[in-house]
C-alpha positions as CSV (number, residue, x, y, z in Angstrom):
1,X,51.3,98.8,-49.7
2,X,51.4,95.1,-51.2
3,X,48.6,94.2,-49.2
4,X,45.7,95.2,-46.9
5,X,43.6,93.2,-44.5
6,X,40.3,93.3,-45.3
7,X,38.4,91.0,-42.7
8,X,40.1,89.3,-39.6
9,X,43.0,86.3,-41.4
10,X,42.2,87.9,-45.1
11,X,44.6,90.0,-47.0
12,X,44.1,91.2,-50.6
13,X,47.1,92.3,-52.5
14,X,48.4,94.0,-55.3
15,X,49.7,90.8,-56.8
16,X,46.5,89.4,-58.1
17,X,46.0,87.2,-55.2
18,X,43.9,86.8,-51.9
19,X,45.7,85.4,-48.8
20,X,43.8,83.4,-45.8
21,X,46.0,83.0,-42.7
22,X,45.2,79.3,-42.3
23,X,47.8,77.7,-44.0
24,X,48.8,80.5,-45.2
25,X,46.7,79.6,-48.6
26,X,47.0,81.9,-51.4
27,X,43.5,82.2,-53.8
28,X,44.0,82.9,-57.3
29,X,41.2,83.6,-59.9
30,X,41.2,83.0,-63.7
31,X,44.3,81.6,-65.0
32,X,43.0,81.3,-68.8
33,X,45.7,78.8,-69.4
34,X,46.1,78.1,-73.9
35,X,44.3,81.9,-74.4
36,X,47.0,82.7,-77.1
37,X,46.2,79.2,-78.7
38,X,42.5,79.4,-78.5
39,X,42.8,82.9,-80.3
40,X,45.3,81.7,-83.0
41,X,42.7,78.9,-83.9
42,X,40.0,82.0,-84.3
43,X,42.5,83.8,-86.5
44,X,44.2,86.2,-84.2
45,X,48.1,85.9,-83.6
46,X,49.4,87.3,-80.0
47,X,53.1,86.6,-78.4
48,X,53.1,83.5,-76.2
49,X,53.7,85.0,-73.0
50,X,50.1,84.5,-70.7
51,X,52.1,81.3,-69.2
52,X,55.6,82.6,-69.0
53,X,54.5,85.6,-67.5
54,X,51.8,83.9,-65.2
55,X,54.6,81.4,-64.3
56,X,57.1,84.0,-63.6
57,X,54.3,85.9,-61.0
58,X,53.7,82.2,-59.4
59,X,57.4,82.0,-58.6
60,X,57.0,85.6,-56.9
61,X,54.1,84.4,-54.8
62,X,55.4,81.3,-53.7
63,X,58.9,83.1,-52.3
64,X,56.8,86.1,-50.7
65,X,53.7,84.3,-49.2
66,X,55.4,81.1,-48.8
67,X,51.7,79.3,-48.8
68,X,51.1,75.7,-47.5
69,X,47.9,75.5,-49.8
70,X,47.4,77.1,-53.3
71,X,43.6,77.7,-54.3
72,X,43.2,78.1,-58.5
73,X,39.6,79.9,-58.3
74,X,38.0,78.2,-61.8
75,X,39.0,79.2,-65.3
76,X,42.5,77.6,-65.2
77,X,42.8,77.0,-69.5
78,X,40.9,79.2,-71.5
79,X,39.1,77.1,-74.2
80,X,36.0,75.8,-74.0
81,X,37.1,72.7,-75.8
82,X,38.6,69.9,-74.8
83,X,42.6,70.4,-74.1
84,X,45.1,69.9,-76.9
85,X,48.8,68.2,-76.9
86,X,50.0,71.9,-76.4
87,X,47.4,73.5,-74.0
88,X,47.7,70.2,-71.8
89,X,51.8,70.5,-71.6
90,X,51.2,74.3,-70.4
91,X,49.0,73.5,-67.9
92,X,50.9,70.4,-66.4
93,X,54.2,73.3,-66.2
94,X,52.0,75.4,-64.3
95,X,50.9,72.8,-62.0
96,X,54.2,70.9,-61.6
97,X,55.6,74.1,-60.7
98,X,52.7,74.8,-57.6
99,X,52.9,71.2,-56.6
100,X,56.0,71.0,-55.8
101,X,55.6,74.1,-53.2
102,X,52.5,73.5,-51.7
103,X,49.1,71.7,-51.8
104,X,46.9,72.8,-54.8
105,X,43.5,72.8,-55.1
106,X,41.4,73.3,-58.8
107,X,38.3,74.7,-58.4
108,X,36.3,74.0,-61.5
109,X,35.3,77.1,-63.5
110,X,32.9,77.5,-66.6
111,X,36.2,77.0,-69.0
112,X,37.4,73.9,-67.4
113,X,35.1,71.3,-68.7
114,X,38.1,69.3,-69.7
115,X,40.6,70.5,-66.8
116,X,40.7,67.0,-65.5
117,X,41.8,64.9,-68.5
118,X,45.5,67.5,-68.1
119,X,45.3,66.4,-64.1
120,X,44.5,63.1,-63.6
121,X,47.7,62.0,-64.0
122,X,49.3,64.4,-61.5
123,X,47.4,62.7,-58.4
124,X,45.2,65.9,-59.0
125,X,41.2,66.1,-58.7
126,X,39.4,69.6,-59.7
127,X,36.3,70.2,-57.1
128,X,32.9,72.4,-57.8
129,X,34.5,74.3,-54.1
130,X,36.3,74.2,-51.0
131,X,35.6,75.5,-47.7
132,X,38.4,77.0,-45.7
133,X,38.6,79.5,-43.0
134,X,34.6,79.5,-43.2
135,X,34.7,80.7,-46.4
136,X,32.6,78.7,-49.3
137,X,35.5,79.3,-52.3
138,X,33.7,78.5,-55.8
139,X,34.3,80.1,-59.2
140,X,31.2,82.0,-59.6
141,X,29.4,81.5,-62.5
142,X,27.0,79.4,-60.6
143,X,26.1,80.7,-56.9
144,X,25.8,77.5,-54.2
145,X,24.2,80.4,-51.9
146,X,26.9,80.0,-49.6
147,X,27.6,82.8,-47.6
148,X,30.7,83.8,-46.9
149,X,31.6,83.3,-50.3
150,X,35.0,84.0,-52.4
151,X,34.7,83.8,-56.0
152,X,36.7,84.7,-59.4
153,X,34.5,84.7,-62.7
154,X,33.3,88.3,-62.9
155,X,37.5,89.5,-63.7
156,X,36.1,92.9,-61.9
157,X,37.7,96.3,-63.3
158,X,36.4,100.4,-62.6
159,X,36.8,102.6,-65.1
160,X,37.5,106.8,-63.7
161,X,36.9,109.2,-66.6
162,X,38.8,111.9,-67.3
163,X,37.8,115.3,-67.0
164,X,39.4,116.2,-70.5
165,X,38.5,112.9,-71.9
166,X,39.9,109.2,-71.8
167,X,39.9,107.3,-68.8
168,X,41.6,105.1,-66.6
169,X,40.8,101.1,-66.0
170,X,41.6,99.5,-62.9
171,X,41.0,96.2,-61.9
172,X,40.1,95.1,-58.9
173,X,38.7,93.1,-55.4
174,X,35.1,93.1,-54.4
175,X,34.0,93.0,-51.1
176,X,30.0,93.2,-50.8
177,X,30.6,93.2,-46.9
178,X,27.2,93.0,-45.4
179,X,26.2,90.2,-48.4
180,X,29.7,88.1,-47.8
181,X,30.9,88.3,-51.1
182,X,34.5,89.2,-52.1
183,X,35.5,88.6,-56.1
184,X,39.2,88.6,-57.0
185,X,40.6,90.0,-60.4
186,X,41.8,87.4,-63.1
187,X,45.4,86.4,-62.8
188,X,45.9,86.3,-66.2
189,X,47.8,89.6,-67.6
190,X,45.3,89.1,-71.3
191,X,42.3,89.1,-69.4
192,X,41.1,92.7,-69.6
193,X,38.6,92.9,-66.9
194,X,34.6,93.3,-66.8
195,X,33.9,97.5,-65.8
196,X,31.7,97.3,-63.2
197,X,28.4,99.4,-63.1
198,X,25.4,100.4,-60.9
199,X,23.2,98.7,-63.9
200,X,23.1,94.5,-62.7
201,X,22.8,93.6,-65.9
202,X,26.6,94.7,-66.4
203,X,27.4,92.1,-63.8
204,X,28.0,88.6,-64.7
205,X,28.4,86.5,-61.4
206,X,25.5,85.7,-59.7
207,X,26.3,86.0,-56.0
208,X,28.0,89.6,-56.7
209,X,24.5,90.7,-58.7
210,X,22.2,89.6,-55.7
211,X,24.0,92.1,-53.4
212,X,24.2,96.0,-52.8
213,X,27.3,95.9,-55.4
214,X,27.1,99.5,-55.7
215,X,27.5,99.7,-51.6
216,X,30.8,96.9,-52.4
217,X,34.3,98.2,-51.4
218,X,36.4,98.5,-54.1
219,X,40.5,97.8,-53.9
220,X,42.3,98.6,-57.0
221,X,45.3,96.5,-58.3
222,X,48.1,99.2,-59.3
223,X,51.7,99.3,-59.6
224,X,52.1,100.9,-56.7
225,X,50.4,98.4,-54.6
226,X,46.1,97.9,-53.8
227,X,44.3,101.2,-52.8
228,X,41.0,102.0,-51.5
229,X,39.2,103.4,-54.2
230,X,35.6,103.6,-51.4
231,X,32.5,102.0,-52.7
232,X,31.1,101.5,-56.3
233,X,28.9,103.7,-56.6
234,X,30.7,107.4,-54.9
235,X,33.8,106.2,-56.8
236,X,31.5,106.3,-60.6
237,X,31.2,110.0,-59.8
238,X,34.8,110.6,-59.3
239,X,36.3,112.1,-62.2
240,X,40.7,112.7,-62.8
């Protein structure tokens, strides 16, 4: 299936994205706009295709879900750094494209110190959060202690060993029920996704480490649409 209700009005789903009923708004987590640039600058040459490819899954969202608000969760460019001429044109094509189908709102995330100089001119503001539905959404490497709370950030992934060797990586949605906290996967196809572990110190955001995370539902991101793969910690003893 595409995608699976997991509280009353919220809908994960296999394309990347969380969907609250009021609006409908779509929530998307970790763009890392200008990550081929930021690399090429560190030496390492990749194909340009993070936007293309991001801006071709945008089109699909916007004819499926058909949203009336679009939520970036934090971590829309990628460099620390302030924005250049060609990291600023990709992330005005991005946002030209959303604008002109629904409402957008920029969360601010740890990467976007300089998101608002590519913005300003597009009637845009970026916010430290937004509350919709009840629901505190903030990027998540700083915890407002908000509860319910939606974040992005951690770019969650499980790893399943192999009973022969290897293993398989699958990223993921969070949902720390009792604690409130659900984390979406990145939406960017380069970003490779943090394995999760019963350890906290393997766990980057702060609201996701201060809860029973190895009691957190896990729904894997596949091809074949999201799955219940059951909670952390039953589903690290699961070999294929």
């Amino acid at each position: 299936m595409r995608s699976l209700e997991i509280l009353p009005g919220v809908r994960v789903t296999s394309d990347r994205c969380l969907v609250l009923d009021e609006g409908p708004t779509v929530v998307l987590g970790d763009l890392h706009l200008g990550y081929e640039r930021a690399l090429e600058n560190e030496g390492v040459y990749l194909p340009r295709i993070n936007t293309d490819s991001i801006r071709d899954s945008l089109n699909d969202l916007i004819c499926r879900y058909e949203p009336e608000r679009i939520v970036l969760l934090g971590d829309i460019k990628h460099d620390f750094k302030r924005s250049g001429w060609e990291e600023k044109n990709e992330i005005k094509k991005i946002f030209a494209l959303l604008t002109e189908a629904a409402e957008v709102i920029p969360i601010k995330g740890n990467h976007d110190n300089y998101i608002q100089n590519a913005i300003t001119d597009m009637g845009l503001l970026a916010a430290d959060y937004v509350d919709i539905m009840g629901f505190r959404l903030e990027h998540g490497h700083v915890d407002s202690g908000v509860r319910p709370v939606i974040i992005g950030h951690e770019h969650p992934s499980v790893r399943i060993p192999g009973a022969v060797g290897g293993s398989l990586k699958i990223q993921c949605f969070v949902h720390a029920k009792p604690e409130g906290v659900i984390v979406l996967p990145p939406f960017s196809p380069f970003a490779s996704g943090n394995d999760l572990a019963l350890d906290e110190k393997a766990v980057m955001a702060p609201a996701l480490r201060s809860s029973d995370f190895a009691s957190a539902d896990i729904y894997g991101v596949t091809d074949i649409g999201i799955m219940r793969l059951g909670n952390l910690r039953d589903l690290l003893d699961i070999s294929i």
